[in-house]
C-alpha positions in Angstrom: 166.8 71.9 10.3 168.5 71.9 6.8 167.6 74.8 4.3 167.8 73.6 0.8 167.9 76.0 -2.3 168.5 75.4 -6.2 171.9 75.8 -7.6 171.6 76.8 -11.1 174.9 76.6 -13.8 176.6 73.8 -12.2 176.3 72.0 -15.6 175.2 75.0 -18.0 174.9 72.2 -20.6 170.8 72.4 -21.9 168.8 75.7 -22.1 167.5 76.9 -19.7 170.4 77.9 -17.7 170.3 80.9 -15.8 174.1 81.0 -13.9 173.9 82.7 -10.8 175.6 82.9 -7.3 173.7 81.4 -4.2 174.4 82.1 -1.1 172.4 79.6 1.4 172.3 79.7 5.3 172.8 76.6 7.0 169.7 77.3 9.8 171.1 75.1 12.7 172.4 77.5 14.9 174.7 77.3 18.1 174.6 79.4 20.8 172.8 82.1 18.5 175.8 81.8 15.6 175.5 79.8 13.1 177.5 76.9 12.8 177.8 76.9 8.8 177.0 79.1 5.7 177.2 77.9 2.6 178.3 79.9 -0.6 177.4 78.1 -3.8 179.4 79.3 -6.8 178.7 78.9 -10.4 182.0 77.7 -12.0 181.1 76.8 -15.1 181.6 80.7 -16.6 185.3 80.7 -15.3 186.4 78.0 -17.8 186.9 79.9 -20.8 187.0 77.0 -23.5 183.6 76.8 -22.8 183.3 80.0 -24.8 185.9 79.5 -27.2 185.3 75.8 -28.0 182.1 74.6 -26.7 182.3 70.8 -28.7 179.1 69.3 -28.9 177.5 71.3 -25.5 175.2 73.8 -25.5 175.8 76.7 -23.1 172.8 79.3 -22.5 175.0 82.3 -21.8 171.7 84.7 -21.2 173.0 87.1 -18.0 176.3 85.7 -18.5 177.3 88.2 -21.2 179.9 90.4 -20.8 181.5 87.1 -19.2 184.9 88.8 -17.6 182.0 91.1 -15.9 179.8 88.7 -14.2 183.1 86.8 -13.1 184.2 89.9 -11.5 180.4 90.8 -10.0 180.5 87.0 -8.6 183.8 87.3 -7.1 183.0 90.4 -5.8 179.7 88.9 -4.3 181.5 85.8 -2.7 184.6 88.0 -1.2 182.1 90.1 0.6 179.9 86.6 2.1 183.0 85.1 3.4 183.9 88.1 4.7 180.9 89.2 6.5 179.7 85.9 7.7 180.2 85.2 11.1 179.5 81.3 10.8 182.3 78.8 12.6 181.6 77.2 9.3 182.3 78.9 6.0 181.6 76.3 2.9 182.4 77.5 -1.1 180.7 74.8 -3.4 181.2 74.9 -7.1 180.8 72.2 -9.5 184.8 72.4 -10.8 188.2 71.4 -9.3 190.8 73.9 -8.9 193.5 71.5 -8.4 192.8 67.7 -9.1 194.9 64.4 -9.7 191.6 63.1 -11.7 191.5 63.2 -14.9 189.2 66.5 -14.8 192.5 67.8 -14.0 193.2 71.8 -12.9 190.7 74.7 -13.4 193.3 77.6 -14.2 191.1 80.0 -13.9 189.6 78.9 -10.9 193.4 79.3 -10.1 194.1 82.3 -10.8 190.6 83.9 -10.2 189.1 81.8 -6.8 191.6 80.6 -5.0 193.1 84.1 -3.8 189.8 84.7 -2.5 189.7 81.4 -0.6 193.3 81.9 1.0 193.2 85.3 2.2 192.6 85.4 5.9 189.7 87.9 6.1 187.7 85.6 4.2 189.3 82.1 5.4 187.0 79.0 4.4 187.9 75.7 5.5 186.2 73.7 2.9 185.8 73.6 -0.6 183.2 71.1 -2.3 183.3 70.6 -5.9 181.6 68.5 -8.2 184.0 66.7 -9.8 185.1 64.4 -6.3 183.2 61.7 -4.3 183.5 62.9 -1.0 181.1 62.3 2.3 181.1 65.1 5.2 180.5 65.0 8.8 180.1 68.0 10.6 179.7 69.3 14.7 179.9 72.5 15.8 184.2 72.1 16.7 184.8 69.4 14.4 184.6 67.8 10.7 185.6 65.0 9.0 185.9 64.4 5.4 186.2 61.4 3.4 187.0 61.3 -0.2 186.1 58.2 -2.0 187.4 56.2 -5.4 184.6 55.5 -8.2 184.1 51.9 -6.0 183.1 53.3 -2.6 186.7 52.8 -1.1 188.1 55.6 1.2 191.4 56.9 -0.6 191.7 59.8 1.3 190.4 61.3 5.5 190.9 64.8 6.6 190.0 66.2 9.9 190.4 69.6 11.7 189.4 70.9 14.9 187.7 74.6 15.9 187.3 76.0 19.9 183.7 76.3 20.3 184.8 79.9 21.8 187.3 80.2 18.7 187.5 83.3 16.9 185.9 83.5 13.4 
């Protein structure tokens, strides 16, 4: 079984937008733990041209406001997940790259803000989904394989990695 939630703010683009971070438990369980838990992040407030230069989007900034507060809140929020979950699995979704060869291209301040989180040990992920990338994901309880994918449906890119079922989390 497969709980599905709402992710608001991936595209804050048309009122209404309420930005928010999700955390969502992934119910299928094994051997009592849970295999997976999901942290959904709402990237779109990191980017500060957004704020600065908007172009022709319209943002809804309604419980966004101060902005370097709820970034700091959110952080705070995800740090603690990763840190307390005790699933095998531990996935952070947003909707932008940090680092990409596309022509997205880098998210700084997911940079300089995120990715400390995501590579300090206490709170070690494996995966990171954003929006910007084809990608297709198969998942066990000791393995998963990832596929990224070109705009035609070729495979450009596998990655694979391995976890002890009796593994430490």
């Amino acid at each position: 079984m497969v709980l599905w939630a709402l992710l608001l703010g991936l595209l804050l683009v048309s009122p209404p937008a309420k930005a928010e971070l999700e955390r969502v438990e992934h119910a299928a369980k094994a051997g009592g733990r849970k295999m997976a838990e999901i942290f959904f992040v709402d990237t779109t407030p990191f980017v500060a041209n957004y704020f600065i230069d908007p172009k022709d989007h319209v943002y809804d900034w309604k419980g966004i406001s101060p902005r370097l507060h709820y970034i700091n809140n959110l952080l705070l929020e995800l740090e603690s997940g990763l840190r307390e979950s005790t699933a095998k699995w531990k996935i952070v979704v947003g909707h932008h790259t940090i680092k990409s060869a596309g022509h997205h291209g880098n998210t700084h301040e997911l940079a300089i803000h995120l990715l400390p989180i995501l590579q300090v040990e206490s709170t070690r992920n494996e995966i990171l989904f954003d929006g910007q990338g084809f990608m297709s994901v198969e998942m066990t309880e000791t393995d998963v394989d990832i596929k990224f994918y070109d705009v035609f449906g070729n495979a450009i890119y596998k990655w694979s990695t391995s976890k002890l079922i009796s593994s430490a989390m």
